[in-house]
N, C-alpha and C positions, 0 to 999 in steps of 0.2 A: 490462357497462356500460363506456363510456369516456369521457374529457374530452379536445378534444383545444383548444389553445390556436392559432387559425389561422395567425398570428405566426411559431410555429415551425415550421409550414412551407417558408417562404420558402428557396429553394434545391434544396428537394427535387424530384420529379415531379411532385407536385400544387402547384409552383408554376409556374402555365403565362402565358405572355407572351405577346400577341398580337403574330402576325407584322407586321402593319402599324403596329405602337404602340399601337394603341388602348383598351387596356385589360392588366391584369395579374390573373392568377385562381387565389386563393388557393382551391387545393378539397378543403376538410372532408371531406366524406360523399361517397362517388361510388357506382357501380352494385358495383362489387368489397362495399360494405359491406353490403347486402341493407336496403337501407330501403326503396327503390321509386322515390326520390328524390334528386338529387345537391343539394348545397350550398355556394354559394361567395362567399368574401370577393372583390369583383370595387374594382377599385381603376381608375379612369380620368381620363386627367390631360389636363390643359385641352389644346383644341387645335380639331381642323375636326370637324365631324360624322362620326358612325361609321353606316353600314349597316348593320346588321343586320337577317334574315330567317329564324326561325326556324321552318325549313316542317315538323318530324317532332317539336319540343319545343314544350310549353307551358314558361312561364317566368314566375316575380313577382318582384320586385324590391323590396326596402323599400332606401329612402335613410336613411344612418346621417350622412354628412356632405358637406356641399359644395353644388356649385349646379349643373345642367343645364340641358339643354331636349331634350323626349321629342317626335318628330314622327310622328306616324300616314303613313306614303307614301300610303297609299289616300284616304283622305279631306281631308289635308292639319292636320288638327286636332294643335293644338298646345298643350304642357303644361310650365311650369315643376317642377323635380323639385327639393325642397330636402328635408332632416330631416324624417322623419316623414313622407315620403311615399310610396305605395309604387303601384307600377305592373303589371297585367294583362296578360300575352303570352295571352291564353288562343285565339284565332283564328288565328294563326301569321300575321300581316300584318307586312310589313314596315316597318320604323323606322328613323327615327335617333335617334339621343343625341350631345348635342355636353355636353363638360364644360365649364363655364365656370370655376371653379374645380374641383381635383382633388375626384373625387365616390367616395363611398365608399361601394357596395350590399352584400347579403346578397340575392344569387340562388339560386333553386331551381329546380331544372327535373326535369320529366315529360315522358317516360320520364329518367333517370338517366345523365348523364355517364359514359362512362367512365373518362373524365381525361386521353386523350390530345387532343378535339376542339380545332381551330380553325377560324375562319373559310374558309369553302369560296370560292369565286369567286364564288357565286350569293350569299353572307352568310350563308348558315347554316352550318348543323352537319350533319354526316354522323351519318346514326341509326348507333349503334356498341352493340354489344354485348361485354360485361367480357371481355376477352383477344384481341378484334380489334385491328388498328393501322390506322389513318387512313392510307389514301392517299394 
């Protein structure tokens, strides 16, 4: 059993910064922990819309605080994301999230982070498995 308080992460390895600013990713549980699952405090502070494309990970999202707006690319269908609201990656289509105020998730994603991913050039994430390094 373990607790881990996400908080006290910050600084460590599993406090990963997005290289373009766009999000900061506090990560609990990654693939190293044997859940199946990563999880992370994902913190995103107001600003232009972010790409993302997550072609190898499904992903859900509950919003804990703040305000966005979640955009389908394919379809154009659009969603306010406030408290208490949580959002499906389950198709791997690509989106954006713009923050309008700083927004505060609890991400999970399948297959499991290994902790070192960021944003690829294409907007996703490189499928990595626990002891690879990101290119």
């Amino acid at each position: 059993m373990r607790v881990i308080k996400l908080d006290n992460l910050a600084g460590t390895e599993r406090d990963v910064q997005c290289p373009q600013g766009g999000f900061r990713s506090l990560r609990g549980i990654l693939a190293c922990d044997g859940m199946g699952f990563s999880v992370h405090k994902t913190i995103v502070p107001p600003g232009p819309p972010q790409l993302w494309h997550y072609k190898h990970h499904k992903e859900i999202c509950y919003c804990v605080s703040g305000r966005g707006v979640l955009i389908d690319k394919e379809s154009g269908t659009e969603w306010e994301i406030t408290p208490d609201y949580m959002y499906i990656l389950n198709d791997h289509r690509a989106h954006t999230f713009q923050a309008k105020d700083e927004v505060v998730l609890i991400s999970v994603f399948n297959p499991p982070l290994t902790g070192s991913e960021t944003h690829q050039l294409d907007a996703s994430y490189p499928l990595l498995v626990a002891g690879e390094a990101q290119s």
